[in-house]
C-alpha positions in Angstrom: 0.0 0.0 0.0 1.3 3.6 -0.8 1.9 6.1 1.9 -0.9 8.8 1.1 -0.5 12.3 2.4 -3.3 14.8 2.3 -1.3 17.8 3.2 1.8 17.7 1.2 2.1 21.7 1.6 1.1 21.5 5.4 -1.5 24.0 6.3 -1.6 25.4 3.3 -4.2 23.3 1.0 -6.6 22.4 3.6 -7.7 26.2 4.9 -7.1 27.9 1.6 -10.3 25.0 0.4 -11.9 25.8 3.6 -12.0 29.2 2.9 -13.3 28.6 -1.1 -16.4 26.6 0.3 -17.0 29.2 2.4 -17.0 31.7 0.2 -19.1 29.3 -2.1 -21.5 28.7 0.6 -21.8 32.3 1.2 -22.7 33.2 -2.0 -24.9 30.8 -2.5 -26.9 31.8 0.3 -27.1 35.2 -0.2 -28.1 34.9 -4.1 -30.9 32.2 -3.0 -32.5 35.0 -0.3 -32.2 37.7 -2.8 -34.1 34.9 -5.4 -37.0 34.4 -2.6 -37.6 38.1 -2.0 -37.5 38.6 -6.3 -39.9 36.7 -9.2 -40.1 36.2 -12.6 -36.6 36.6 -14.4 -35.1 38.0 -11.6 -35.7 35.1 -9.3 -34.5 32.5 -11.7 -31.1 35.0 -12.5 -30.4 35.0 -8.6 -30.6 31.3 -8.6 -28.4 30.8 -11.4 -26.0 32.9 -9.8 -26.5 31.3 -6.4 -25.6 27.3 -8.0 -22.9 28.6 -10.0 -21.4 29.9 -7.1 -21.7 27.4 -4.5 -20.8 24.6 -7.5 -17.8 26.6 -7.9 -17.0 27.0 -4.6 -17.1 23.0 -4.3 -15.1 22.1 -7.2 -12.5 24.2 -6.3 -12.7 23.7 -2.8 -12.0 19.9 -3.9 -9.0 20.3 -6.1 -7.5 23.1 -4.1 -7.1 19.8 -1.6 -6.4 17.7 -4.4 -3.5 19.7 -4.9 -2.0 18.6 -1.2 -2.7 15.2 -2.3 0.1 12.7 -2.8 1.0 8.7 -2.7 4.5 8.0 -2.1 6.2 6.1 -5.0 3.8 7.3 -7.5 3.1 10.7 -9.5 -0.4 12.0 -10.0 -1.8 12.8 -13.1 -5.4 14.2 -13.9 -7.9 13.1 -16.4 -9.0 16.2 -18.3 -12.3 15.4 -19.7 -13.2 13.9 -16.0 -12.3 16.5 -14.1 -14.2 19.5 -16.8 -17.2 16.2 -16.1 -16.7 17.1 -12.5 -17.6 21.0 -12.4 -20.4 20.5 -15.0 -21.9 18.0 -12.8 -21.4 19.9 -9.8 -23.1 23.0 -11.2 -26.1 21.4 -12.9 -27.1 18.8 -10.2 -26.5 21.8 -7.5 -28.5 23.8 -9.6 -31.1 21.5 -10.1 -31.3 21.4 -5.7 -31.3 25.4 -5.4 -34.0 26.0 -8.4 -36.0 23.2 -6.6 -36.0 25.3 -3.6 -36.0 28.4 -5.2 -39.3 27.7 -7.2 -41.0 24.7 -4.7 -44.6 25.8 -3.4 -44.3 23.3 -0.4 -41.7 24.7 1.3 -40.5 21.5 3.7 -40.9 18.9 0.4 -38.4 21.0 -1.4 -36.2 21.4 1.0 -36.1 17.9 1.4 -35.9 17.5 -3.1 -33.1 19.9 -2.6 -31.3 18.6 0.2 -30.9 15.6 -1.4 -30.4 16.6 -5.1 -27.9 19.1 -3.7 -25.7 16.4 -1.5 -25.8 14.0 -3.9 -24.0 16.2 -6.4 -22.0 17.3 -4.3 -20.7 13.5 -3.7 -21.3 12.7 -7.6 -18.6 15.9 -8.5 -16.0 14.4 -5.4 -16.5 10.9 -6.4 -16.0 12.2 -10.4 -12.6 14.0 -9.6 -11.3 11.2 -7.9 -11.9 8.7 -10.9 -9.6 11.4 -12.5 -7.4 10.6 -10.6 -4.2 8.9 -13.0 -1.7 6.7 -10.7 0.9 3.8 -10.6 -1.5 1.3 -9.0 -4.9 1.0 -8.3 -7.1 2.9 -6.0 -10.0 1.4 -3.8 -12.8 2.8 -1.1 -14.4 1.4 2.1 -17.4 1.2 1.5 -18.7 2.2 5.1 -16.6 6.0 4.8 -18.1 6.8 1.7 -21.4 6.5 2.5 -20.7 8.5 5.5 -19.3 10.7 3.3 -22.5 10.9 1.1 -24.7 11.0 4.2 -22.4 14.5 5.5 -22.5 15.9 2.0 -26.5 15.7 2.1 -26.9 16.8 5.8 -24.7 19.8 4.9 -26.7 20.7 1.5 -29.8 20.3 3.3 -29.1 22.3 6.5 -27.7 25.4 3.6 -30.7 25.5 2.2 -33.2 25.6 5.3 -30.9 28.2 6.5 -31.1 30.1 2.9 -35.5 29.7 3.7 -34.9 31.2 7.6 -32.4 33.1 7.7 -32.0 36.8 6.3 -29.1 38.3 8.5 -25.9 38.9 7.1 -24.3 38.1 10.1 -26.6 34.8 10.6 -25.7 34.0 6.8 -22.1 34.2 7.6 -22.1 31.8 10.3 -24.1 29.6 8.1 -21.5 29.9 5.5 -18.3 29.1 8.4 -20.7 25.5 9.2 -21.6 24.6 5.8 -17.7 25.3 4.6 -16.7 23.2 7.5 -19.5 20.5 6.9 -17.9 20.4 2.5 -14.8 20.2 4.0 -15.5 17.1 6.4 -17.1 15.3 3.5 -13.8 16.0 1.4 -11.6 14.3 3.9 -13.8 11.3 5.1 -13.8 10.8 1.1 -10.5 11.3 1.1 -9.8 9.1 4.4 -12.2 6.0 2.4 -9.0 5.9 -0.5 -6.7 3.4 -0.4 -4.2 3.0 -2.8 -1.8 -0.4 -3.9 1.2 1.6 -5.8 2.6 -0.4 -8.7 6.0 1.0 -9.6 6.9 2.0 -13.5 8.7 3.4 -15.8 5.8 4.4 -18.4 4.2 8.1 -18.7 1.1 8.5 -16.6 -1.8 10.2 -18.7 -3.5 13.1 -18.2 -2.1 16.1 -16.8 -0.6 17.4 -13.8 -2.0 19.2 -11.0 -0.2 22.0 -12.0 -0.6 21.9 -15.5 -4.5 21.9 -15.3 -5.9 21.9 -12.2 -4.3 25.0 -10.5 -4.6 27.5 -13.3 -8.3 26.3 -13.5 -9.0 26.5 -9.6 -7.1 30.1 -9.8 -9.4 31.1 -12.3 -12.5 29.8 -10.7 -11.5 31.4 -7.3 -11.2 34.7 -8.8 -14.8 34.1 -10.4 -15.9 33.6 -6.8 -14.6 37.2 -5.7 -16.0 38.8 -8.6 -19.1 37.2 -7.9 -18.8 38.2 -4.2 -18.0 42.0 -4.8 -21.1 42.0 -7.3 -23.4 40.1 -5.1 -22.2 42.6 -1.9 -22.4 46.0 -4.0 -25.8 45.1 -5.4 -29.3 46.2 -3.8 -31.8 43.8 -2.1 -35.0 44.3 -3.1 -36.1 45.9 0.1 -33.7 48.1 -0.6 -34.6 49.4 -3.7 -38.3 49.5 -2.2 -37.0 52.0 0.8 -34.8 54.0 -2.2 -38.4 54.2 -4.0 -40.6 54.8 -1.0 -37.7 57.9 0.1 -37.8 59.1 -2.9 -41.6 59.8 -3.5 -42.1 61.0 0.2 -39.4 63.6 -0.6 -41.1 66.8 -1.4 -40.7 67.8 -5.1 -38.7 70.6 -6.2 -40.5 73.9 -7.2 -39.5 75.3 -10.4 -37.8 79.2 -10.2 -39.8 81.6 -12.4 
């Protein structure tokens, strides 16, 4: 069996991913309130901006780990196709669990729909990236930790969106965003602690790509779409905002004209 390590830059990997599904989770939350207090197209752009955020913010919370990943005796290479597979799944099935919320009249079946639509692609987009994974040997799972895994990743999806139905405070959705970061990252690494891997030593190329080659410059990119996304999401009215804008504006006593 090879030697894994999950923090081959110490520190480094694991709280900078933490901090990337926080920022996911946080957005997401924030984009699904503003959805509930809009309609029509504004309600379904909120919610498009809410899944691509908090899809994001898992996929790159994932590889940013990924890239503190290593098995002594063998390199790791990345499957390209698999790990592009990997975001698109963890946008659409995400997206799928917000709009279900988003749009659902009964408000405890579709937080239930999205709960579990939500976890499960979260799981489905882990689960993907690691069978991207290209090694010397051959990789295998207990069975018992990734079900655990798949059970945290649906309590966590779940427990964001009740708290994107009840909660409305900023500083409420930012502790909601510290839990559910820490609840991604727990399913991560008891994904992560199910791997076992039986190293095979050789001499031939490994397919695919390195983590540097591919996955960082993508992750890099995708965590600066995360800011971006933040400082537009923070800059940007609520809806009772505008309404208090409107209401000041037509109690404020209109300007008489000079002769």
């Amino acid at each position: 069996m090879g030697h894994l390590d999950h923090a081959t830059f110490g520190w480094l990997t694991p709280v900078l991913s933490y901090a990337m599904a926080v920022i996911g989770a946080a957005l997401a939350l924030r984009c699904t309130v503003r959805a509930l207090d809009a309609s029509g197209r504004s309600r379904r752009n909120w919610l498009i901006t809410g899944a691509s955020a908090i899809g994001t913010g898992i996929w790159t919370m994932h590889f940013v780990a990924m890239l503190g990943f290593g098995v002594t005796g063998t390199e790791i290479h990345y499957n390209v196709p698999l790990t592009v597979l990997s975001l698109l799944v963890a946008m659409l099935v995400v997206g799928a669990g917000v709009f279900a919320v988003g749009y659902g009249r009964d408000r405890g079946r579709a937080l239930l729909l999205g709960g579990l639509t939500t976890g499960l692609g979260v799981a489905s987009m882990h689960y993907l990236g690691m069978a991207a994974l290209r090694l010397h040997g051959s990789v295998s799972y207990d069975p018992a930790l990734v079900a655990l895994s798949v059970v945290i990743a649906i309590v966590a999806a779940t427990a964001a969106l009740w708290a994107a139905l009840n909660i409305k405070s900023p500083v409420a959705v930012a502790v909601a965003s510290l839990v559910m970061g820490a609840a991604v990252s727990s399913m991560h690494y008891t994904g992560m602690a199910a791997v076992s891997v039986r190293v095979s030593p050789s001499g031939q190329d490994l397919p695919g790509a390195t983590a540097m080659q591919f996955v960082f410059p993508l992750a890099v990119g995708l965590g600066s779409y995360l800011f971006l996304t933040a400082a537009f999401v923070a800059l940007s009215p609520t809806a009772r905002e505008r309404a208090a804008y409107v209401n000041a504006s037509a109690e404020r006593p209109a300007e008489t004209a000079v002769p």
